[in-house]
C-alpha positions as CSV (number, residue, x, y, z in Angstrom):
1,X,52.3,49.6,-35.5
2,X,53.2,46.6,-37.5
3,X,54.7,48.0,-41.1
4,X,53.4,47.0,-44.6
5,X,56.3,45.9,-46.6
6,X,58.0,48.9,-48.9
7,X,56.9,47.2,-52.3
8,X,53.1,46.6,-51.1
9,X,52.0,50.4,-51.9
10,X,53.7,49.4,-56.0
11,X,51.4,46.3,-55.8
12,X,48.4,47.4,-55.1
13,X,49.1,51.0,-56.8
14,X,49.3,49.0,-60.4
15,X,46.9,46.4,-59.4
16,X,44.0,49.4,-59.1
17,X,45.5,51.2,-62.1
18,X,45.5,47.7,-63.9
19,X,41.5,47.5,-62.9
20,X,40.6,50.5,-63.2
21,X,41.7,50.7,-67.1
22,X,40.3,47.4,-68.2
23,X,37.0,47.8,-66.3
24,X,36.5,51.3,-68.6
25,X,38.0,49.8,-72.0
26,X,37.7,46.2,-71.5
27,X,40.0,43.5,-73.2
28,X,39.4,42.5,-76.6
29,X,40.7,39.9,-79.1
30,X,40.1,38.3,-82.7
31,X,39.9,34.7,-83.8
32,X,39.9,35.1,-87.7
33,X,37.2,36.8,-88.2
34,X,35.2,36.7,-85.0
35,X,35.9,39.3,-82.4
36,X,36.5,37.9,-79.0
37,X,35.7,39.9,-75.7
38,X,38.3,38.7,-73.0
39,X,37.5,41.2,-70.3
40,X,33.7,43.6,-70.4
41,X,33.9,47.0,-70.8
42,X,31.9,50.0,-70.1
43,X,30.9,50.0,-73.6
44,X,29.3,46.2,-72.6
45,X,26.9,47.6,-70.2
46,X,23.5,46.7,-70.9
47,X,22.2,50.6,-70.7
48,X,18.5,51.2,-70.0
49,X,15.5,52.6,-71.8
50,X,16.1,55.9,-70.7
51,X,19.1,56.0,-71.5
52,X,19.2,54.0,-74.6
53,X,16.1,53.4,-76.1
54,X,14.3,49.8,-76.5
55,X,11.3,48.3,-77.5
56,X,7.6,48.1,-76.8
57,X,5.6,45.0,-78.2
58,X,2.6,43.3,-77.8
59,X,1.9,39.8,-78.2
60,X,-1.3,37.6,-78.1
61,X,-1.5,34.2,-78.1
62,X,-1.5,32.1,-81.3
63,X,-3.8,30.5,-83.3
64,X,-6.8,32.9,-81.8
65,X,-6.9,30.6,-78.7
66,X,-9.0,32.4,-75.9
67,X,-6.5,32.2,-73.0
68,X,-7.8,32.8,-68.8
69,X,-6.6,34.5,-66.5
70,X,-4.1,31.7,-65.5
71,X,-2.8,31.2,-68.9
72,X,-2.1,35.1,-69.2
73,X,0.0,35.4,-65.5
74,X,1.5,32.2,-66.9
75,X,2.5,33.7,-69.8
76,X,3.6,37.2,-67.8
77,X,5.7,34.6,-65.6
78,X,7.5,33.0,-68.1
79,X,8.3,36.4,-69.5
80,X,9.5,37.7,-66.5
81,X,12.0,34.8,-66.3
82,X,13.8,35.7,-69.5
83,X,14.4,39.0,-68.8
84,X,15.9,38.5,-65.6
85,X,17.7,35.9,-66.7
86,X,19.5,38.4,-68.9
87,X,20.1,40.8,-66.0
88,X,17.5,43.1,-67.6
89,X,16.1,44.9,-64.9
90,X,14.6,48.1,-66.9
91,X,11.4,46.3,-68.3
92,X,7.9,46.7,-67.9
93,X,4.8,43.5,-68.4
94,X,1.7,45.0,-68.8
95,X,-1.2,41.4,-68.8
96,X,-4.5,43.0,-70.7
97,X,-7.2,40.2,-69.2
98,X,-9.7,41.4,-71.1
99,X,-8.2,41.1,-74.5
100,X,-5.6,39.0,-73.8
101,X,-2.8,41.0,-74.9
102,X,0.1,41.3,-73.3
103,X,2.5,45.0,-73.6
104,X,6.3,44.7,-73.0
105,X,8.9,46.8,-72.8
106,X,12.5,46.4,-72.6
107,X,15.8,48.0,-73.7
108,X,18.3,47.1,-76.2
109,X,20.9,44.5,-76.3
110,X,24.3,46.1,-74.9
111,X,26.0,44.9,-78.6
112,X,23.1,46.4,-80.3
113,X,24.2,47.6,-83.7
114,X,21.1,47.8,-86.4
115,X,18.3,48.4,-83.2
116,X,16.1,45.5,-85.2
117,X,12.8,45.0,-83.5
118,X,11.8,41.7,-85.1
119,X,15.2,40.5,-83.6
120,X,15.0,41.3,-80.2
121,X,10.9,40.2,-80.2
122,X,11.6,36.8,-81.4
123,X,13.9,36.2,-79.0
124,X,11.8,37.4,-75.9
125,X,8.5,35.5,-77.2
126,X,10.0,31.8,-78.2
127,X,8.2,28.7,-76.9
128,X,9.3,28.3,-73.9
129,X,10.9,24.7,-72.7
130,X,10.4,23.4,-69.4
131,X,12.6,20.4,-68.3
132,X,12.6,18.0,-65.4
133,X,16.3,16.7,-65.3
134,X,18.6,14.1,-63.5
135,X,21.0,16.2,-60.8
136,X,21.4,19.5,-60.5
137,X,23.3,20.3,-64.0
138,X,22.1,21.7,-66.9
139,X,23.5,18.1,-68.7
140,X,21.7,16.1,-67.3
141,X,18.8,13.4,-68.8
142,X,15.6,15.1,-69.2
143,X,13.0,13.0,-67.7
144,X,9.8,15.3,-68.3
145,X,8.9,17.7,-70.0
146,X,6.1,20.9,-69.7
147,X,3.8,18.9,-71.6
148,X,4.1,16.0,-68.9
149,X,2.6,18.5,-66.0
150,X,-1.1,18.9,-65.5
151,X,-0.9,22.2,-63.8
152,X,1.0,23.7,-60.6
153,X,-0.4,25.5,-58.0
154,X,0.6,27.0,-54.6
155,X,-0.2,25.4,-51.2
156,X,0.5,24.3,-47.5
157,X,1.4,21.6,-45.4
158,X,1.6,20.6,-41.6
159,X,5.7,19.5,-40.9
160,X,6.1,16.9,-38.5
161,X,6.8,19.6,-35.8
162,X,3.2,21.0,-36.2
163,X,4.6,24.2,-38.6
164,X,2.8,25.0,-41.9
165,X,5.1,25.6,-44.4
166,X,4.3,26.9,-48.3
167,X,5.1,24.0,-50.8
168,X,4.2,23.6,-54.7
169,X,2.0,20.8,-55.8
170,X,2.7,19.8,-59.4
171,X,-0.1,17.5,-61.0
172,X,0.9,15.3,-63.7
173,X,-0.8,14.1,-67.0
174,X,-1.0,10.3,-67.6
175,X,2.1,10.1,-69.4
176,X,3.5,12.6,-67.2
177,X,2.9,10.4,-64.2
178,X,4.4,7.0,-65.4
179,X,7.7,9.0,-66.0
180,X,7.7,11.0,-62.8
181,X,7.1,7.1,-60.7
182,X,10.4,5.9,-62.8
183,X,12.1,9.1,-62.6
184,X,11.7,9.2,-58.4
185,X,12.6,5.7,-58.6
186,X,16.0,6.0,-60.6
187,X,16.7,9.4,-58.3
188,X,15.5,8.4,-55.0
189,X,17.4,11.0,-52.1
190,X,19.0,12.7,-55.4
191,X,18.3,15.6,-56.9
192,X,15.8,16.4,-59.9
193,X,16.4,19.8,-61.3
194,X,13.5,22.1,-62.9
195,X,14.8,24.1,-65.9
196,X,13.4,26.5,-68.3
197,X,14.9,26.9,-71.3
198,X,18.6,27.1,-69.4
199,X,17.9,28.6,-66.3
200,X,17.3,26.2,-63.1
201,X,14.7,27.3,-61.1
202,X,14.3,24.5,-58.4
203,X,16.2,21.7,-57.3
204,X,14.5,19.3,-55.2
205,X,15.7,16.6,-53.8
206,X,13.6,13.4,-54.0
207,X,12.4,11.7,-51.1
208,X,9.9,8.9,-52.0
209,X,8.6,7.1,-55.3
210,X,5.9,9.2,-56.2
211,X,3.9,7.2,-58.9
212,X,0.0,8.6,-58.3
213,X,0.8,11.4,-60.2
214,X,0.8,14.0,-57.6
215,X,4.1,15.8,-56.4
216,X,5.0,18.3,-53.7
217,X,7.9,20.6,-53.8
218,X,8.9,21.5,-50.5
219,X,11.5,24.1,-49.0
220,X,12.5,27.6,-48.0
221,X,9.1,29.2,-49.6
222,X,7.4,32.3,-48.6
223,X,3.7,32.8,-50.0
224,X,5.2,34.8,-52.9
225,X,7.8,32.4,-53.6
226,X,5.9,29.5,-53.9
227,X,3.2,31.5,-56.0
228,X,5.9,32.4,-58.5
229,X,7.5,29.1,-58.7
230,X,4.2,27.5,-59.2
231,X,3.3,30.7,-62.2
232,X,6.6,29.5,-63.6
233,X,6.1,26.0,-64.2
234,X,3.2,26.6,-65.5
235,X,4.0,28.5,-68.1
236,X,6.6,26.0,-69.2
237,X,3.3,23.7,-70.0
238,X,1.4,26.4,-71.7
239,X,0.0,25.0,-74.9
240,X,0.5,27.8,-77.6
241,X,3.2,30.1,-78.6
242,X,2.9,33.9,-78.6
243,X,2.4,36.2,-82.0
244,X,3.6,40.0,-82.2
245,X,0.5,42.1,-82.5
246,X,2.2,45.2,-83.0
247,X,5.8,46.8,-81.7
248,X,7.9,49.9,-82.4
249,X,11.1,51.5,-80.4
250,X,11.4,53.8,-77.8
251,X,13.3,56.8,-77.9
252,X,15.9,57.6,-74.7
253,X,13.9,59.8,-72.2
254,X,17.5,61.6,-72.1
255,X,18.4,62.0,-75.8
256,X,21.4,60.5,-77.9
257,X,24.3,62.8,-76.3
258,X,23.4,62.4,-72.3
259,X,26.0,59.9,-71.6
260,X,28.6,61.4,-73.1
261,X,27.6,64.6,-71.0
262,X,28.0,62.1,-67.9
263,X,30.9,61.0,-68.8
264,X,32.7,64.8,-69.5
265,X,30.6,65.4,-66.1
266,X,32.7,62.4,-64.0
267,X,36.0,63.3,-65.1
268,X,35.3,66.9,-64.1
269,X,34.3,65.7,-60.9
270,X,37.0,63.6,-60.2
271,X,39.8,66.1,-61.3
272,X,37.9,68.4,-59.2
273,X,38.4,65.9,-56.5
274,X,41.9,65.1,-56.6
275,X,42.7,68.4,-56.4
276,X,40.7,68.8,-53.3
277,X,42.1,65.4,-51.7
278,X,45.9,66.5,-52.9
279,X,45.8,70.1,-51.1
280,X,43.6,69.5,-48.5
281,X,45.4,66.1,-47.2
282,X,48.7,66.0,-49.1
283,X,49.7,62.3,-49.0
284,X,47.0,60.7,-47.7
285,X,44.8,62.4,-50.3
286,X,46.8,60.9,-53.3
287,X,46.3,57.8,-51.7
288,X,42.5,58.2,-51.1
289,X,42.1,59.4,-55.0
290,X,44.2,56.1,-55.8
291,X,42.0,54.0,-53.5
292,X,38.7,56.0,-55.0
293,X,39.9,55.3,-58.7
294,X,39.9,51.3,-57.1
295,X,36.5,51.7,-55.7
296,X,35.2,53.0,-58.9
297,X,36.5,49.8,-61.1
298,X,35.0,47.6,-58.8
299,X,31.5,49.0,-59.0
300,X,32.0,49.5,-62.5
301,X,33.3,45.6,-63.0
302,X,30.0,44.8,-60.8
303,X,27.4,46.0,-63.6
304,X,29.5,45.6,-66.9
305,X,29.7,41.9,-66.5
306,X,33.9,42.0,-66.2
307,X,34.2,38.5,-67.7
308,X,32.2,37.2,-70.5
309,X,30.9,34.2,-68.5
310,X,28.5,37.0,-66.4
311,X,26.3,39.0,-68.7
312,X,26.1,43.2,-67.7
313,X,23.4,44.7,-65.5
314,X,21.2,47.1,-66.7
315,X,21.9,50.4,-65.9
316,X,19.9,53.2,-66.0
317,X,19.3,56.5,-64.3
318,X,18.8,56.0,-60.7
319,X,21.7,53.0,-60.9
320,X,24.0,56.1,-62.0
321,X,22.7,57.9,-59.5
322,X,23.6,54.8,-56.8
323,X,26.9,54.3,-57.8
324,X,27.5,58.4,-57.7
325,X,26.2,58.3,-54.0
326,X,28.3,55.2,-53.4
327,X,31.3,57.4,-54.3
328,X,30.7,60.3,-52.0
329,X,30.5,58.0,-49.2
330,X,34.3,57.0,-50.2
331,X,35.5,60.1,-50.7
332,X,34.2,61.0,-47.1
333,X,35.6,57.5,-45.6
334,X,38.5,59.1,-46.7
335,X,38.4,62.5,-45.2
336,X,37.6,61.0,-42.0
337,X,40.8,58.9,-42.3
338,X,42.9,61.8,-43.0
339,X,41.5,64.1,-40.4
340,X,41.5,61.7,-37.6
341,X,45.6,61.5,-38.9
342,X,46.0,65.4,-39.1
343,X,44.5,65.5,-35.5
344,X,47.0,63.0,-34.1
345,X,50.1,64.3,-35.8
346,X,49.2,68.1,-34.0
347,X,49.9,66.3,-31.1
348,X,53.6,65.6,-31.6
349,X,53.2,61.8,-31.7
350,X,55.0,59.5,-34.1
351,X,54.4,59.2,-37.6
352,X,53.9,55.3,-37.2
353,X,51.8,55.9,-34.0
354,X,49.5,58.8,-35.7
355,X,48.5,56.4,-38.4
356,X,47.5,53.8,-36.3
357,X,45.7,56.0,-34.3
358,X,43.9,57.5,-36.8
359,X,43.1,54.9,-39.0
360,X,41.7,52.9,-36.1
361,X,39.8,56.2,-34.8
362,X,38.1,56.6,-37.8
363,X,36.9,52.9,-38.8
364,X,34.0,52.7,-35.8
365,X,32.3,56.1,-38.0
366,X,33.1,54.7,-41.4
367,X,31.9,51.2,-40.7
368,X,28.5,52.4,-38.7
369,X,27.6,54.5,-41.8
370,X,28.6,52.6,-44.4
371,X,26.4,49.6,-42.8
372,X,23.5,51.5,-42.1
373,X,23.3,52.2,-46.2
374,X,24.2,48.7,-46.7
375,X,21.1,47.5,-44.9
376,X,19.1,50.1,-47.1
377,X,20.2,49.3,-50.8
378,X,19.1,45.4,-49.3
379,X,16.2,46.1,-48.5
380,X,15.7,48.1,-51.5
381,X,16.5,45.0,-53.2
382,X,14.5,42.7,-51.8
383,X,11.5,44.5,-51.9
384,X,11.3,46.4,-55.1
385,X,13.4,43.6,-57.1
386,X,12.2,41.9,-60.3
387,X,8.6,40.6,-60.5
388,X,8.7,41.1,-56.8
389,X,4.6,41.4,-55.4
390,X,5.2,45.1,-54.7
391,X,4.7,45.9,-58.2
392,X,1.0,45.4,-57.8
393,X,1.0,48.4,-55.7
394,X,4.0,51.1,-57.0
395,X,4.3,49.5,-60.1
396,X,6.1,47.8,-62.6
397,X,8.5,50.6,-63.7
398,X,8.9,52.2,-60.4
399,X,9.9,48.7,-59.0
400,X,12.8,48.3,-61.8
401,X,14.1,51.7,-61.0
402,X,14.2,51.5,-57.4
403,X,16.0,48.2,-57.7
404,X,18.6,49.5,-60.1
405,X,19.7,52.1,-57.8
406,X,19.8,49.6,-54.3
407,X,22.0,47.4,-56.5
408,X,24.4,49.9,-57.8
409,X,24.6,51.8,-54.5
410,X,24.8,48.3,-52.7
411,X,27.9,47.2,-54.8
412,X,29.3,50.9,-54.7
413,X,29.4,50.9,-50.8
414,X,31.0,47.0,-50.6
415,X,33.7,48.8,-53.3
416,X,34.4,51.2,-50.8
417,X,35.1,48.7,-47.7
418,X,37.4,47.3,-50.4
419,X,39.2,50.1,-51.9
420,X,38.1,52.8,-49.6
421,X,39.1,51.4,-46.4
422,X,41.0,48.4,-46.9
423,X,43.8,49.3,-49.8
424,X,43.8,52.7,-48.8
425,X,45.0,51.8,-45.4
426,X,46.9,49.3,-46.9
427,X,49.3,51.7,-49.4
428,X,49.0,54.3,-46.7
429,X,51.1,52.2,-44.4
430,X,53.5,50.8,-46.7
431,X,54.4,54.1,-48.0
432,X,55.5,55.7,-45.0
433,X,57.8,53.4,-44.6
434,X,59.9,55.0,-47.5
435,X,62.3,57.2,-45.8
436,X,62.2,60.3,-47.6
437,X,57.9,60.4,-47.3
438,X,58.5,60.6,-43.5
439,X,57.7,64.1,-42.8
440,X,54.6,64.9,-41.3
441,X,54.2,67.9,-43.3
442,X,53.6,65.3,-46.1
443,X,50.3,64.1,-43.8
444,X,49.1,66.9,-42.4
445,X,51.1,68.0,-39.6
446,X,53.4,70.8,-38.4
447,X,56.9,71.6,-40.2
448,X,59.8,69.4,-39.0
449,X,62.5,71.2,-37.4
């Protein structure tokens, strides 16, 4: 077996301590008199209504208009789009037809100080902006606008090759249509963006002067895709704004002291498990609860948006609950590792030759398991993820739960491969290489002589 240089173990050792201590405190700074957040926190985190509390509102729309059905998905679209664009996962839409009312509920900012309801409404229900822009930047020129579009709507065409595939037709207003000829003119086999408000959703690429006022988006669309991007632009035409019927907050499901009960709960549990690693597996143990403290800043860097340029995910229950599963597994990746070691040192081979045996013994197990769970929290994902069509049949808040715990076990389990089989391997072989932490006692095996 090839060694890992002496100094490699010290490397990575501070590395994961370094990690591990800014993901849970997070880097601050001051500019005068404005605070500065260089690195997120746990405190950052974005925590969900059942853990935190939020809000529940519901809007109509302005100026008494009587808005259809289309309008009011429109308007649920749109609504949908914010959210997500915030990483807010833990939110439920609730479209009233009949009265057109619409009921929303989300959770509180993670900065959150004075829990004002007005605040958080106002900046969920602003107009709306949709944008047609030059390239694929936010800065560039706007060509059209929402009030340039006619209507969307979802559709099918016949590909040269004889295949239907789902495309968007946009229809233009007058005004809308004179742009959009010079626009496809100017940008001909270049990109014109879709935005709303910031967020792109489309980027087309042009691929003949349209100028009778009738456009087709074409690409990668499923049925549902296509249905939401159409939903989407249309609400970015929608003619009126949206006015607060009524709101009030939501109390935590758990009450005001669960997470710090959690959190006195996870360092029980991992003092509980360091002990456990450090007698049962001696060396290799300290090493796995080194490697485990590694996995855990990973996931935690995952959801608390590390650096300020990535806004937190919301976490909630079942996400806690993810990334706690996600940390058995690496604890057991572990185990494996240091039995399949123990086994090979009982039979009297070298210390360099036991590890290599054993770490390669164990990898097929920890690699088929780990990727079988992988392939679950993905499909978790995909189907029970934001405004995704399944939520017509379990439900709005069912769908945002289930997704929060795919996600967090999802990014939990890639943690482990990291931490859990790669640095842990990694340290393990550069520290035996220090002279006096050659006994095999140290890793499981029978007393030297």
């Amino acid at each position: 077996m090839k060694r890992i240089g002496k100094p490699v173990f010290f490397i990575v050792f501070i590395v994961i301590l370094a990690l591990a201590y800014t993901s849970i405190f997070g880097v601050y700074g001051e500019n005068g008199d404005f605070d500065i957040t260089y690195i997120k926190g746990i405190n950052d985190i974005r925590w969900g209504i059942d853990i935190n509390g939020g809000v529940e509102a519901v809007f109509a729309p302005a100026d008494g208009i009587d808005a259809d059905e289309d309008q009011m998905e429109s308007v649920k679209s749109i609504l949908d789009l914010r959210l997500v664009s915030q990483n807010v996962t833990d939110y439920e839409i609730y479209p009233d037809y009949t009265n057109d009312r619409i009921t929303v509920r989300f959770p509180w900012k993670s900065d959150e100080s004075n829990y004002d309801p007005d605040q958080a409404i106002n900046e969920l229900c602003a107009t709306a902006v949709l944008t047609f822009r030059g390239g694929s930047d936010a800065s560039g020129e706007v060509l059209l606008e929402g009030s340039d579009v006619k209507s969307a709507y979802s559709s099918y065409q016949s590909t040269n090759s004889g295949v239907h595939e789902h495309v968007v037709v946009l229809e233009l207003t007058d005004e809308g249509t004179q742009k959009f000829a010079s626009a496809t003119s100017q940008y001909l086999n270049q990109t014109i963006s879709i935005w709303m408000d910031e967020e792109c959703i489309s980027a087309p690429t042009v691929n003949a002067v349209i100028s009778d006022g009738s456009a087709i988006i074409s690409g990668d669309f499923d049925a549902a895709s296509s249905a939401k991007l159409a939903s989407t632009i249309n609400a970015g035409a929608l003619p009126f704004g949206l006015n607060v019927e009524s709101y009030s907050t939501i109390s935590p499901s758990l009450g005001s002291y669960a997470l710090e009960a959690m959190g006195i709960a996870a360092l029980a549990a991992m003092a509980f498990i360091f002990l456990f690693m450090l007698i049962m597996y001696r060396l290799p143990g300290f090493i796995a609860f080194i490697a485990l403290l590694g996995q855990m800043a990973v996931a935690i860097i995952a959801v608390s948006g590390y650096f300020p340029v990535f806004p937190s995910f919301t976490m909630t229950i079942p996400g806690i609950a993810g990334l706690i599963l996600s940390i058995g597994m690496g604890v057991d990746a572990n185990i494996i590792t240091a039995e399949r070691i123990k086994d090979e040192l009982w039979t009297g081979k070298t210390l360099d030759g036991c590890i290599r045996n054993g770490t390669k013994g164990s990898f097929s197990a920890i690699f088929d398991g780990n990727v079988t769970v992988i392939i679950v929290a993905v499909i978790l994902i995909l189907v029970f993820g934001p405004a995704n069509i399944f939520s017509a049949i379990f439900g709005v808040s069912t769908t945002g739960l289930i997704y929060a715990f795919g996600y967090t076990l999802l990014v939990g389990v890639i943690a482990n491969f990291i931490m859990g089989v790669g640095a842990s391997r990694l340290m393990l072989r550069s520290i035996s290489g220090l002279k006096f932490l050659r006994n095999k006692r140290l890793y499981g095996g029978k007393k030297q002589s």
